[in-house]
Every structure is written in structure tokens, then in C-alpha cells.
N, C-alpha and C positions, 0 to 999 in steps of 0.2 A: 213678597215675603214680609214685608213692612206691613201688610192688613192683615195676614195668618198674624207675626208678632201682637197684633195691639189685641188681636180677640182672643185670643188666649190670654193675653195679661192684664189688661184694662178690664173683658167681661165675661174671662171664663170659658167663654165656649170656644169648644173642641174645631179647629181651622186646617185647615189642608190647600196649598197651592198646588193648582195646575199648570206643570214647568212642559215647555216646548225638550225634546227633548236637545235641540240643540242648546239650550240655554242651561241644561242641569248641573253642572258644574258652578256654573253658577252661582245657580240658584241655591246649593249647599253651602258656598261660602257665604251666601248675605244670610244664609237660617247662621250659620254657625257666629256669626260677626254680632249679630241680633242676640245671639244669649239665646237661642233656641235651643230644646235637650234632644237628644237624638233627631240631630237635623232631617235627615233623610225618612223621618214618620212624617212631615208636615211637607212632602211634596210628592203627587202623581207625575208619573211621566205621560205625557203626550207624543203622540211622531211628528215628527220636523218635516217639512215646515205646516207653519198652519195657519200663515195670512195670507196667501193664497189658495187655500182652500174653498170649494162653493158650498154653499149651504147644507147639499146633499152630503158630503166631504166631510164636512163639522159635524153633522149630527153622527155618521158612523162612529166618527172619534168620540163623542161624546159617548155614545153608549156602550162601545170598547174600553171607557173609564171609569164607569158605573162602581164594578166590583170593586175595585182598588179605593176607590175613592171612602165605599163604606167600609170596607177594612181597616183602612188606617185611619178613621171617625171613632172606629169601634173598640180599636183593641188597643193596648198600649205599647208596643214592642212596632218597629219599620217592617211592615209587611211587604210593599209595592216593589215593582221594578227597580226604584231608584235605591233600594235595599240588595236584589240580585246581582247588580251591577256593582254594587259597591262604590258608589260614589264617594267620594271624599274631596275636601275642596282641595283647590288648585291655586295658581298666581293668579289673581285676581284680576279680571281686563283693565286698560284705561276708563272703560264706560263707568265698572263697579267700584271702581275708586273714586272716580269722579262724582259719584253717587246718583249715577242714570240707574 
């Protein structure tokens, strides 16, 4: 969320993080912590998990992300998953305080 924050405010251009989805919760509170505006526009959801995944694995995911990813590049309003669900931040883990 800390490189979506810098490129949208240091050079402008339009940034979207790819959140796991177990980490979205998350990943809402550090958009929302960061001064980000409608948090939930600058994150696609991915399926959890995904560091175990093999190559053939990622790429399905990847292109299962395609649409979402140019939607919320494109338009100004949280279109993705992480909009449907409604995310909203939550208690923050020890990691996200700790500033892991």
C-alpha cells in the first residue's frame, strides 16, 4: 500500500495493490492509515493463498485479475471485490502496527 500511496502522490499516476485475499483487511487499514480516499478503489483482491502457488497457478490468478485491475485504473468510484464485500478496516494485527 506504501508504493500505491507514493505513485499516486509523489507522480500522479493512477496505482492499485494486489492484496491476497487473506491479507485485505489489512490492506484497507494501511490505504486508510496512508491518507488514501476510498480505500477500497486502490486494492484487487487475489485468492489466498498465493506463495504457494506454481507458476501455472499465478498465471490463472493473474488473468482472473485482469478485468478488476483495469476497472479500478479506469474509473473513479471502488468497483473490485474488495468494494462487494465491503471491507472496512478492522484492529490492526501486531505485524501492521509494528509496521511489517
Amino acid at each position: 500500500m506504501h508504493d500505491v500511496h507514493t505513485l499516486e502522490r509523489d507522480y500522479g499516476v493512477a496505482a492499485v495493490g494486489i492484496v491476497s485475499t487473506g491479507f485485505a483487511t489489512q490492506a484497507i487499514y494501511q490505504a486508510e492509515a496512508l491518507g488514501l480516499a476510498n480505500a477500497d478503489k486502490h486494492i484487487v483482491l487475489a485468492s489466498h493463498p498465493i506463495s504457494d502457488a506454481t507458476g501455472a497457478e499465478l498465471a490463472d490468478k493473474a488473468d482472473g485479475l485482469y478485468s478488476d485491475l483495469i476497472r479500478q485504473l479506469t474509473t473513479n468510484g471502488p468497483t473490485s471485490v474488495a468494494r462487494r464485500r465491503r471491507l472496512r478496516s478492522a484492529v490492526p494485527s501486531a505485524e501492521c502496527q509494528a509496521g511489517a
